[in-house]
DSSP file (Angstrom, degrees, kcal/mol; ACC not computed):
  #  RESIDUE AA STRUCTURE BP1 BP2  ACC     N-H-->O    O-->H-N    N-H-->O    O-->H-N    TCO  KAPPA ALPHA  PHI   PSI    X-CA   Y-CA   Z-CA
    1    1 A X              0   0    0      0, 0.0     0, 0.0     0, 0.0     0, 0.0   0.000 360.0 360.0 360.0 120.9    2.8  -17.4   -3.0
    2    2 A X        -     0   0    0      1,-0.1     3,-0.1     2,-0.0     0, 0.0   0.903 360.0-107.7 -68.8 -28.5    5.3  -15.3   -0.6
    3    3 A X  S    S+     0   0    0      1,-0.2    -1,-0.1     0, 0.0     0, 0.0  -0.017  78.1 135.5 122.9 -52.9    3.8  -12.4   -0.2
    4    4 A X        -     0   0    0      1,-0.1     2,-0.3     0, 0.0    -1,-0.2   0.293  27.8-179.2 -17.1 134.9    6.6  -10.7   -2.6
    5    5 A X        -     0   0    0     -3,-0.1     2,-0.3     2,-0.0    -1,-0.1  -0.939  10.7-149.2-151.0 175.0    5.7   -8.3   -5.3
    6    6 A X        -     0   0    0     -2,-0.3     2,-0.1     0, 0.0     0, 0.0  -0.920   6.4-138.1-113.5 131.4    7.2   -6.1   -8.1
    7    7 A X        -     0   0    0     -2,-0.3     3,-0.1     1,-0.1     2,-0.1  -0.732  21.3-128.6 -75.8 157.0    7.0   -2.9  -10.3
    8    8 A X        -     0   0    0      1,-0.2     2,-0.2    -2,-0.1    -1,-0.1   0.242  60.6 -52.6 -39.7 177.3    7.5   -2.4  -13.6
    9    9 A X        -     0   0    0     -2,-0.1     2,-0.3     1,-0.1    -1,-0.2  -0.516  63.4-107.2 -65.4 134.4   10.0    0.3  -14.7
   10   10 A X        -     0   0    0     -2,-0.2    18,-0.2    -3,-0.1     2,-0.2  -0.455  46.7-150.8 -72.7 140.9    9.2    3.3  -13.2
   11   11 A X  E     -A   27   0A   0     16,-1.3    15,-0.9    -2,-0.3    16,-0.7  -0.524  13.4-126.1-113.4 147.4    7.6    5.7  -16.2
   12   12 A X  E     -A   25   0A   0     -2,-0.2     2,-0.8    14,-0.1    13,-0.2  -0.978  28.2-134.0-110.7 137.8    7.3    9.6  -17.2
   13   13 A X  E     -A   24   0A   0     11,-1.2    11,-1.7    -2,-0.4     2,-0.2  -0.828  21.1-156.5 -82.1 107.6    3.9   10.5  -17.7
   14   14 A X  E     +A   23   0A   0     -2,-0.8     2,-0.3     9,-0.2     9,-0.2  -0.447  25.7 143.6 -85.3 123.1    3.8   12.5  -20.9
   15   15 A X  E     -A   22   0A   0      7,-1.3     7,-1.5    -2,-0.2     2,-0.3  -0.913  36.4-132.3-158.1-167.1    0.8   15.2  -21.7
   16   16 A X  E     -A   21   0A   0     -2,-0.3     2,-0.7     5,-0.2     5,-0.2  -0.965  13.3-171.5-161.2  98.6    0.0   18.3  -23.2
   17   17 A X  E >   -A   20   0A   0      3,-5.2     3,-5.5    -2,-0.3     2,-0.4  -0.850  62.9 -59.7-134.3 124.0   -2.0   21.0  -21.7
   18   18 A X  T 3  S-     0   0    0     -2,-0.7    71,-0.0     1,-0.2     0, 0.0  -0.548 122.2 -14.6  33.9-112.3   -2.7   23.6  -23.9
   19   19 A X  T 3  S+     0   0    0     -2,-0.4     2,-0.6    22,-0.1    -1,-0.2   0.329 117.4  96.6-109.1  -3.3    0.4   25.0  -25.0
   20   20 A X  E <   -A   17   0A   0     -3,-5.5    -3,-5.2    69,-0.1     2,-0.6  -0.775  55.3-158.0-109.3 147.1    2.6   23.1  -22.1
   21   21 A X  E     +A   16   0A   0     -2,-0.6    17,-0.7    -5,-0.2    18,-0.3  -0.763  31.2 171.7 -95.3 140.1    4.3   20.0  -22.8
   22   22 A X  E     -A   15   0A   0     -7,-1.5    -7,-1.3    -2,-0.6    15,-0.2  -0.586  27.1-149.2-120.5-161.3    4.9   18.4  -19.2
   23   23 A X  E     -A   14   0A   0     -9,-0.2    13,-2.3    -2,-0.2     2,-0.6  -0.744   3.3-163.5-177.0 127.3    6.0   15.1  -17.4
   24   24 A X  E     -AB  13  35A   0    -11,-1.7   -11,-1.2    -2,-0.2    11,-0.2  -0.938  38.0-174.1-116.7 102.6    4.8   13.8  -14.2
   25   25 A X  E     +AB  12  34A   0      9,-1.7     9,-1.0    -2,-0.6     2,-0.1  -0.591  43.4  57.0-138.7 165.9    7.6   11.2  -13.4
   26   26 A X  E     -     0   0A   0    -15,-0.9     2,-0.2     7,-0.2     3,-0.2   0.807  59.9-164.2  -8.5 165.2    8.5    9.1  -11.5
   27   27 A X  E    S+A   11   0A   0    -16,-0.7   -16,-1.3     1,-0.6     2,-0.3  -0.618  83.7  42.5-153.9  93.1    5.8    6.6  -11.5
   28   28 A X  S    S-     0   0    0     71,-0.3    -1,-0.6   -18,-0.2     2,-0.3   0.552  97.9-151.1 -72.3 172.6    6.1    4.8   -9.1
   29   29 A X        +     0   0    0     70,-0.4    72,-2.3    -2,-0.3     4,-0.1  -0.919  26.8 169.9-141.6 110.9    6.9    7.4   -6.9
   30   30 A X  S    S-     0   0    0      2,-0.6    -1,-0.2    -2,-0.3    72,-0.1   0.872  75.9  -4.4-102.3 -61.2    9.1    7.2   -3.8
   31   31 A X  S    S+     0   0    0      1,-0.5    44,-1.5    70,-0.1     2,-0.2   0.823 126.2   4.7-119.6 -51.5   10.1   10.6   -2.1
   32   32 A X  E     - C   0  74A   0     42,-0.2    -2,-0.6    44,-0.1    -1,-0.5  -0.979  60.7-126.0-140.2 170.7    8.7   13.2   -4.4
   33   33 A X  E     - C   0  73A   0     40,-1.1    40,-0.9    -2,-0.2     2,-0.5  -0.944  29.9-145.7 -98.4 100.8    6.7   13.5   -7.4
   34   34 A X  E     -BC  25  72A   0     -9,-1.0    -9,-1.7    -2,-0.4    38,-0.2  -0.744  12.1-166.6 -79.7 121.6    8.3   15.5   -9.9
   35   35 A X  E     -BC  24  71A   0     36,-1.5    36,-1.6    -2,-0.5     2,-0.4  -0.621  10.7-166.9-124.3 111.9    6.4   18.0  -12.5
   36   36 A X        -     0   0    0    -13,-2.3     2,-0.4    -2,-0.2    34,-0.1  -0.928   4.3-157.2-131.8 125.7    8.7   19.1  -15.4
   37   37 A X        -     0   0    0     -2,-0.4     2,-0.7   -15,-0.2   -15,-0.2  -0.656  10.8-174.0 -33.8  20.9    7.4   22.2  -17.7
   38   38 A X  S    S+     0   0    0    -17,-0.7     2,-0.6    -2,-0.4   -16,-0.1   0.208  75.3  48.4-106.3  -6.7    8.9   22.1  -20.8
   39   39 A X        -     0   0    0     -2,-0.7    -1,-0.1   -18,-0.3     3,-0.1  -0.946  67.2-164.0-105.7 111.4    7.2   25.9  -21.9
   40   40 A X        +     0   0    0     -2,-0.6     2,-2.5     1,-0.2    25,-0.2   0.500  56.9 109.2 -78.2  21.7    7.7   28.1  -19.4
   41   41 A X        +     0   0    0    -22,-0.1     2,-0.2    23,-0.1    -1,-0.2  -0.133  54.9 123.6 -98.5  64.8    5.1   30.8  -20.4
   42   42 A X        -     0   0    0     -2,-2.5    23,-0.1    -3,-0.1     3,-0.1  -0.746  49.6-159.7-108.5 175.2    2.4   30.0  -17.1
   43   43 A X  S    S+     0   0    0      1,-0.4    21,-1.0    -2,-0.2     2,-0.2   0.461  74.0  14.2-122.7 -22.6    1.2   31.9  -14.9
   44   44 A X  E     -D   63   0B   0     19,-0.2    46,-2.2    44,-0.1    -1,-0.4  -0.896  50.1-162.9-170.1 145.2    0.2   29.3  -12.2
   45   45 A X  E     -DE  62  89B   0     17,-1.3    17,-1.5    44,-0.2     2,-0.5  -0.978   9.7-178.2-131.0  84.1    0.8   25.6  -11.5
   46   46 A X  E     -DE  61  88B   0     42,-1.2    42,-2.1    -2,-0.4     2,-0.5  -0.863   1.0-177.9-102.8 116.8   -1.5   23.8   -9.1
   47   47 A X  E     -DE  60  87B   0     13,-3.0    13,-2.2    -2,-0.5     2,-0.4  -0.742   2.4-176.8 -90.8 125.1   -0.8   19.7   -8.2
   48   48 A X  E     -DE  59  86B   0     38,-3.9    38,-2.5    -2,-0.5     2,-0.4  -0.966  15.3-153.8-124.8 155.2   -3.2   17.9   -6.0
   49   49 A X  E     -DE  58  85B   0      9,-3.3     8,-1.6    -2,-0.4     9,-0.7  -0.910  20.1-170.6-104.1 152.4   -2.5   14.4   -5.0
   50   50 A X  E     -DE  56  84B   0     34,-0.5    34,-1.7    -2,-0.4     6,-0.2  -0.994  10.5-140.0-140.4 140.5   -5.9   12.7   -4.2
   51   51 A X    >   -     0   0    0      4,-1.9     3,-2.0    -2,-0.2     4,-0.2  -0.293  38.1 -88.6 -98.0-169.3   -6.5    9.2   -2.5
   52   52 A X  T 3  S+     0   0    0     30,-0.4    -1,-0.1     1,-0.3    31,-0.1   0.722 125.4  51.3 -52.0 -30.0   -9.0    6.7   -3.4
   53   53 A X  T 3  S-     0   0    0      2,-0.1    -1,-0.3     0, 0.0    -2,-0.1  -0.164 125.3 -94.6-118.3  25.2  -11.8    7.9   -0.9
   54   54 A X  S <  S+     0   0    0     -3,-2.0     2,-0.8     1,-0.2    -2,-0.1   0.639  77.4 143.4  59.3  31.3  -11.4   11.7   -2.4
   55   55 A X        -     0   0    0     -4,-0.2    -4,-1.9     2,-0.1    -1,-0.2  -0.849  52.6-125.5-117.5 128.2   -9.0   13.1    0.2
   56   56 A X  E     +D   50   0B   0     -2,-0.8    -6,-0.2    -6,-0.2     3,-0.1  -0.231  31.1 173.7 -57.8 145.0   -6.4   15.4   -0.7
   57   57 A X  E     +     0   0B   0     -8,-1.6     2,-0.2     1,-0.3    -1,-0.2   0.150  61.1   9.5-159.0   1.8   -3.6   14.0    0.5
   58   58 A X  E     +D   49   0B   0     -9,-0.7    -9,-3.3   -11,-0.1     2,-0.3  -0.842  56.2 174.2-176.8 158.3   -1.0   16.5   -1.1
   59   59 A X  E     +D   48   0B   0     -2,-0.2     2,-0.3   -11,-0.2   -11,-0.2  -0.969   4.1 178.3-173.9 157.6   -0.8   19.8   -2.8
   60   60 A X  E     -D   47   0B   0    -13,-2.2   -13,-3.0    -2,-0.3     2,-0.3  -0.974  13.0-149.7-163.3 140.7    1.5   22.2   -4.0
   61   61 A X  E     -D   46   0B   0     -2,-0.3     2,-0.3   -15,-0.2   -15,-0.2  -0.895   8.7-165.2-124.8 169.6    1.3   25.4   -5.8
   62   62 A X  E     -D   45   0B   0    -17,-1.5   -17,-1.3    -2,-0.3     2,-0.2  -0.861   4.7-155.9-140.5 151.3    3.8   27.5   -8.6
   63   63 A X  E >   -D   44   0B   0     -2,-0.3     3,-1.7   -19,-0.2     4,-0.5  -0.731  44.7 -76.6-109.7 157.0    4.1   30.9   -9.9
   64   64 A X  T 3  S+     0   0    0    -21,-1.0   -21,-0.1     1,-0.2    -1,-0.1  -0.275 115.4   7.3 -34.2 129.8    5.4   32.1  -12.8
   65   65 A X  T 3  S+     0   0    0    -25,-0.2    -1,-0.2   -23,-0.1     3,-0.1   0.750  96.1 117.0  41.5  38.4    9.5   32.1  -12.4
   66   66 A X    <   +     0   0    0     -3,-1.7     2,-0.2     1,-0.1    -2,-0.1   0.895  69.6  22.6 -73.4 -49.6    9.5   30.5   -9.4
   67   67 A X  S    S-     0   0    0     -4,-0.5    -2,-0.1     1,-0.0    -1,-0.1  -0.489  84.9-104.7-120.2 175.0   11.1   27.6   -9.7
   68   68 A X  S    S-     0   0    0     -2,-0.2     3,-0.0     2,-0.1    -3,-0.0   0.650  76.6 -69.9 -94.7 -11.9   13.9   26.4  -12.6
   69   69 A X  S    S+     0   0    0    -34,-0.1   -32,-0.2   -30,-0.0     2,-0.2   0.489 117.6  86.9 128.0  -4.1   11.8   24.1  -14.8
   70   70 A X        -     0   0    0    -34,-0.1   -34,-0.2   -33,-0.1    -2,-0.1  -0.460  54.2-170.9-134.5  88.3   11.5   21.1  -12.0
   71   71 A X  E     -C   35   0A   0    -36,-1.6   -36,-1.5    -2,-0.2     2,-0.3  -0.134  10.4-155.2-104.6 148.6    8.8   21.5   -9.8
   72   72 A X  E     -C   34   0A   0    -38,-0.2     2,-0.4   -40,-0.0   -38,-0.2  -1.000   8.8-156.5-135.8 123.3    8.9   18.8   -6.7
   73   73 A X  E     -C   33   0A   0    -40,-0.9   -40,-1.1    -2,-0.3     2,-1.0  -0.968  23.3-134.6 -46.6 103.6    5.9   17.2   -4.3
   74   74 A X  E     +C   32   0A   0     -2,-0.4     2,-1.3   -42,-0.2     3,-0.5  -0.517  29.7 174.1 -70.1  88.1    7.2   16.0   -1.1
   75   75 A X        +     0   0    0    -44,-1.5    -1,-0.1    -2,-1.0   -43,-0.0  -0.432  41.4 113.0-111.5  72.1    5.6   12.8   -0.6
   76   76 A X  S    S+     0   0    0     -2,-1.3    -1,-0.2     1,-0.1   -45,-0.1   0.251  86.9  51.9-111.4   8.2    7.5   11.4    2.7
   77   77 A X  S    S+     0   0    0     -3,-0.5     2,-0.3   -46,-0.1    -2,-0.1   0.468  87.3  97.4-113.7  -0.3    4.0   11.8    4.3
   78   78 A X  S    S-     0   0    0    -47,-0.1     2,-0.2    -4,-0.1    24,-0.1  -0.775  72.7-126.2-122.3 123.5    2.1    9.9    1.8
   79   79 A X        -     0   0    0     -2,-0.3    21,-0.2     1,-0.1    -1,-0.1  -0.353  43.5 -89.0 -85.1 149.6    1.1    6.1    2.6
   80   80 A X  S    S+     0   0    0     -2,-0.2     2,-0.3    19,-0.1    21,-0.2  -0.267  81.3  94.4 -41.2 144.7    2.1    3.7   -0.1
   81   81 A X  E    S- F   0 100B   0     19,-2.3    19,-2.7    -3,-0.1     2,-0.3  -0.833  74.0 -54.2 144.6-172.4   -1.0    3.4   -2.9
   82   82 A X  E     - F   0  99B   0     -2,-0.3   -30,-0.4    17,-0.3     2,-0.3  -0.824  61.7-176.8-104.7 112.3   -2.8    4.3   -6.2
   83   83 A X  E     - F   0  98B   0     15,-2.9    15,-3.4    -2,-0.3     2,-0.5  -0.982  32.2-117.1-131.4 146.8   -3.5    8.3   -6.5
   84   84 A X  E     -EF  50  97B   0    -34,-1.7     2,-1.1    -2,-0.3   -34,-0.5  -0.570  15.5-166.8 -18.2  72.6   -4.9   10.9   -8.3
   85   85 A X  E     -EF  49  96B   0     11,-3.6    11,-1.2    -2,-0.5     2,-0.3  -0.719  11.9-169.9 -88.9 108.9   -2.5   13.2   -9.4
   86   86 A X  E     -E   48   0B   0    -38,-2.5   -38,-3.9    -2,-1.1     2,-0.4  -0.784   9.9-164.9-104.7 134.0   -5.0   16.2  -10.5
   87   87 A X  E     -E   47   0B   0     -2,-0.3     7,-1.9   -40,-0.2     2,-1.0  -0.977   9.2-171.7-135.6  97.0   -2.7   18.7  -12.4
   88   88 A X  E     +EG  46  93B   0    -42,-2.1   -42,-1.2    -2,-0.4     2,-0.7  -0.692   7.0 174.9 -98.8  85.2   -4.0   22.6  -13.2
   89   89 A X  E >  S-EG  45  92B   0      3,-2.5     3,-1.6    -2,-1.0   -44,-0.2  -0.858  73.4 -32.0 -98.9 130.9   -1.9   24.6  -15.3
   90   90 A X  T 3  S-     0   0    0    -46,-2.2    -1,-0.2    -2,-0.7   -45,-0.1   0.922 124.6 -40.6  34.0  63.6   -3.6   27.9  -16.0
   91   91 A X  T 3  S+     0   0    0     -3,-0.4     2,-0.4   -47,-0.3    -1,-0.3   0.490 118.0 109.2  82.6 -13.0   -7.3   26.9  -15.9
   92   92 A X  E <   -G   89   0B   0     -3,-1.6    -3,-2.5   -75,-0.1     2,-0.4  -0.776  49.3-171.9-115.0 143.4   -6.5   23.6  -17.9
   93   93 A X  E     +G   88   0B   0     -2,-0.4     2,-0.3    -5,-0.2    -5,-0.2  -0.976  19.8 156.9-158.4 128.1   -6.7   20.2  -16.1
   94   94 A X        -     0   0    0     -7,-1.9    -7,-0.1    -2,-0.4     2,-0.1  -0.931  19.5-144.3-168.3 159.4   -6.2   17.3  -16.4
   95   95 A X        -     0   0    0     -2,-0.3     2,-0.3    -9,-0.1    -9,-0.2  -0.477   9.2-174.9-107.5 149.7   -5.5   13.9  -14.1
   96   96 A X  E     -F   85   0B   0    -11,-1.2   -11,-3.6    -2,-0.1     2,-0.1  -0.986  36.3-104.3-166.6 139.3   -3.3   10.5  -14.2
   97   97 A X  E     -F   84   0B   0     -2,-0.3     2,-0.3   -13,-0.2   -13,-0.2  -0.417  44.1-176.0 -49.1 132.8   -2.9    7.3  -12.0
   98   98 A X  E     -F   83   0B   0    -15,-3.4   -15,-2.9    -2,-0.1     2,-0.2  -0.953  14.5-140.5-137.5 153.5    0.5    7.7  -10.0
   99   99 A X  E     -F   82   0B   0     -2,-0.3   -70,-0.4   -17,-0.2     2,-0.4  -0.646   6.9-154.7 -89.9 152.2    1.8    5.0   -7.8
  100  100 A X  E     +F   81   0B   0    -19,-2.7   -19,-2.3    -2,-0.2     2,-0.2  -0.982  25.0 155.5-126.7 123.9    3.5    5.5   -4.3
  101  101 A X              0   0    0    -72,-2.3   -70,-0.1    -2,-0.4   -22,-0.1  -0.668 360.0 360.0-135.1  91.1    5.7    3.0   -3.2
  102  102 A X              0   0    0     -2,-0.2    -1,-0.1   -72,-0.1   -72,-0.1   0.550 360.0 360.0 -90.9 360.0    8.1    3.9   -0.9
């Protein structure tokens, strides 16, 4: 064994919360994580990225008509691992494995 290893193809994560369809892509994840909206009728958009030992470790919030329909995490601070990406659109939540591998 070298030492070496590989992803898979990087993935969108596909969900449904309430009445928005999203996608939390790429996965893995190098330089940001990007949140696309596909109903724009919210009112507020909160990501937190959380590591293994429960520390937030990123966050980002949206309003209504802020942004164009591709909402971006800035993860150049964020060490390579397995996180939590906890996802709140209007009161509804819900959470998915994302990789960082930069």
């Amino acid at each position: 064994n070298d030492g070496s290893f590989m992803f898979s193809k990087t993935i969108a994560i596909k969900m449904d919360i309430g009445k928005n369809r999203i996608e939390l892509y790429p996965n893995p994840a190098t330089t940001a994580l990007n949140l696309s909206i596909f109903d724009k009728n919210y009112q507020k958009v909160h990501l937190l990225l959380i590591d293994i030992t429960g520390k937030i470790v990123g966050q980002q919030t949206w309003n209504s008509g802020q942004e164009n329909g591709v909402l971006s995490l800035n993860l150049h601070h964020v060490p390579n691992g397995i996180y939590t990406a906890m996802l709140n659109i209007d009161g509804r939540t819900t959470q998915h494995k994302v990789v960082v591998a930069q």
